[in-house]
C-alpha angles and dihedrals in degrees: 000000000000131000102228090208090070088065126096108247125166122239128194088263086067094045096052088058089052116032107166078068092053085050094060096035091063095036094062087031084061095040101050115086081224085191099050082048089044089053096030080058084049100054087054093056104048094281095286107163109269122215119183118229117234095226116095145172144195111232107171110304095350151087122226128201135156128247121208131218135185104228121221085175104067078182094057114127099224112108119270132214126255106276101359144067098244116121133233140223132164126217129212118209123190105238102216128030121291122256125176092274104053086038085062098043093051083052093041087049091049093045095044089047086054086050098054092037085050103044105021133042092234103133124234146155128294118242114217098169149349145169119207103210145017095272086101144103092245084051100228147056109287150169133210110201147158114278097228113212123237134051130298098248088255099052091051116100095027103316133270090314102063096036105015091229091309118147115218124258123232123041096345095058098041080047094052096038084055085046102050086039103061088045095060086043096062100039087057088056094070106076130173138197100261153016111268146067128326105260107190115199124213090248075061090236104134126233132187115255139190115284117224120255093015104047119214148092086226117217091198137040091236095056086057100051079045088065099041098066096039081063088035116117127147113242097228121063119230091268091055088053099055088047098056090044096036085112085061125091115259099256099047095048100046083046086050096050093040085056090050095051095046107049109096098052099050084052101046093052079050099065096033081061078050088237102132103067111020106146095046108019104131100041148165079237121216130251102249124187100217095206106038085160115155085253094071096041111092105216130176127225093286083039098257103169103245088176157351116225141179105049099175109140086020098151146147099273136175121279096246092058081063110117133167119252103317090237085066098047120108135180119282117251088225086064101030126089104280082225096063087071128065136230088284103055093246119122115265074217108108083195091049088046090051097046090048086056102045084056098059085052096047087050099053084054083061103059101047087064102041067072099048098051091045088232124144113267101240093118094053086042090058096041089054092040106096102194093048089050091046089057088043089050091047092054103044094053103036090064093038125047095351102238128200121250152110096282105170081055091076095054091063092103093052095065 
């Protein structure tokens, strides 16, 4: 059972203070042929009578919305409302139109969920049905899947206003770090040949396919990180820069944007030198969730995880891409101001004090069940490794959302 008010829809207060987002919402609410999605669900669920929900929410570049079914099965294992035997499903709807690219992610995110329901007890939603581009009756990409009760880990306690994103201290947040731990544990665990996207066969063995953008698959560690910085552009120009730093004194922000410029380049003759990777740089690579955020962890009321959603980019990466959860993640001393931080070396930031802390914590949960599970510890080993982390944390924000740092600064070690 789930009580449909504990989940984060959007009302029109929140549209009319965004309203790009309102743009996109009733466009793709104009474009979908809401009744030929409402009978193709129902073909895939005995063809009960489907009613759609008028609740919705944007979640990235989708539109959520809830599907209704009378249940004959008061057993069955869809999710129920609150108070009744009707099912529930929720539907995914790509927001804009499909193109080749966002055709191949949708298809690399199905077949990388398979792979993690098939080889991992992680548990994630069920797929009933989905369709990867526009040539369609609904007339547009979209996903039918399990509504997972519970609540994502920010919206619990009363969501992101009340705690900021916080997680609780005391019994909640040592139950969710064993929890989180032991997923990524186990995703880890799954390792494949090479860098790239899931490829499921119909024989449902799993391959290693081309990523968009950067090509592959990669047969090394250092091909992928190649490639990287060959893609690689930083989304601000070098105005925008000195606006956002004008506040900064002349020096530090011309040697910040000098870092970010170059960058790419430092880190690609890097990994053609082979100095990048060099303990784990011909795999098997490990399966790796790029956004493993507390809202897309489905926790219950103690923060038992009850599920882990939004898989899209979900691919086999190289070990040093490898973070913790992203809302333990800080930025790195090497490209941080060198006066944010004391005598000491430690950060003048109580927050940053705190997270650095947390992820001691978390990491020590994962090792104990890197134990548990009998695995070898080289998760553990890359989440303790600072250099390593300094170099994650550089490639997951250049691209998005284009922070500001001294970039050049984390690849130090690797020379």
């Amino acid at each position: 059972m789930t009580d449909l008010s504990t989940l984060n829809w959007k009302d029109e207060a929140y549209y009319s203070q965004h309203p790009h987002q309102k743009q996109l919402r009733d466009a793709c609410l104009s474009r979908v042929n809401w009744g030929a999605l409402c009978r193709y669900a129902s073909s895939k669920n005995s063809e009960r009578p489907c009613t759609l929900l008028e609740q919705h929410t944007l979640g990235g570049v989708h539109l959520i919305r809830l599907l209704m079914f009378p249940s004959s099965d008061l057993q069955s294992p869809c999710l129920k409302a609150s108070g009744s035997d009707q099912t529930l499903w929720i539907v995914r709807v790509q927001l804009e139109q499909s193109t080749p690219e966002t055709e191949s992610l949708l298809r690399a995110e199905i077949n990388a969920m398979e792979l993690v329901r098939m080889r991992t007890e992680i548990p994630v939603p069920r797929i009933y049905g989905y369709e990867l581009n526009d040539e369609n009756v609904v007339r547009a990409a979209f996903t039918l899947m399990e509504l997972l009760p519970g609540s994502s880990a920010m919206d619990a306690d009363g969501g992101f206003e009340i705690h900021g994103g916080r997680i609780p201290d005391g019994k909640k947040k040592k139950v969710l770090f064993e929890e989180v731990a032991r997923v990524q544990a186990r995703l880890s665990s799954i390792r494949l040949p090479k860098i790239g996207c899931v490829i499921r066969h119909p024989d449902n063995s799993f391959d290693v396919g081309p990523l968009p953008h950067l090509g592959g698959p990669f047969s090394t560690a250092n091909e992928f990180f190649e490639a990287w910085a060959r893609y690689a552009k930083f989304p601000r120009s070098g105005e925008a820069i000195r606006e956002i730093m004008r506040h900064s004194p002349g020096p530090i922000r011309e040697e910040v944007l000098s870092s970010i410029q170059k960058f790419p380049k430092r880190l690609r003759e890097l990994a053609s030198r082979g100095s990048i990777s060099t303990r784990n740089s011909t795999g098997p690579f490990p399966l790796y969730h790029p956004d493993l955020y507390h809202s897309n962890i489905i926790v219950d009321k103690s923060y038992k995880v009850l599920g882990v959603i939004d898989w899209e980019g979900a691919c086999t990466v190289p070990w040093e891409i490898v973070q913790p959860p992203l809302f333990l993640t800080t930025l790195p001393p090497a490209m941080d101001d060198p006066g944010n931080y004391g005598e000491d070396g430690r950060p003048k930031d109580l927050d940053t004090v705190r997270r650095i802390a947390e992820t001691a914590e978390y990491v020590r949960c994962v090792q104990e069940i890197e134990g548990e599970m009998g695995t070898d510890q080289t998760l553990s080993g890359i989440l303790l490794d600072p250099a390593v982390q300094g170099l994650a944390f550089a490639l997951k924000v250049y691209l998005d959302p284009g922070k500001m740092g001294f970039y050049c600064n984390v690849l130090k070690p690797f020379r």
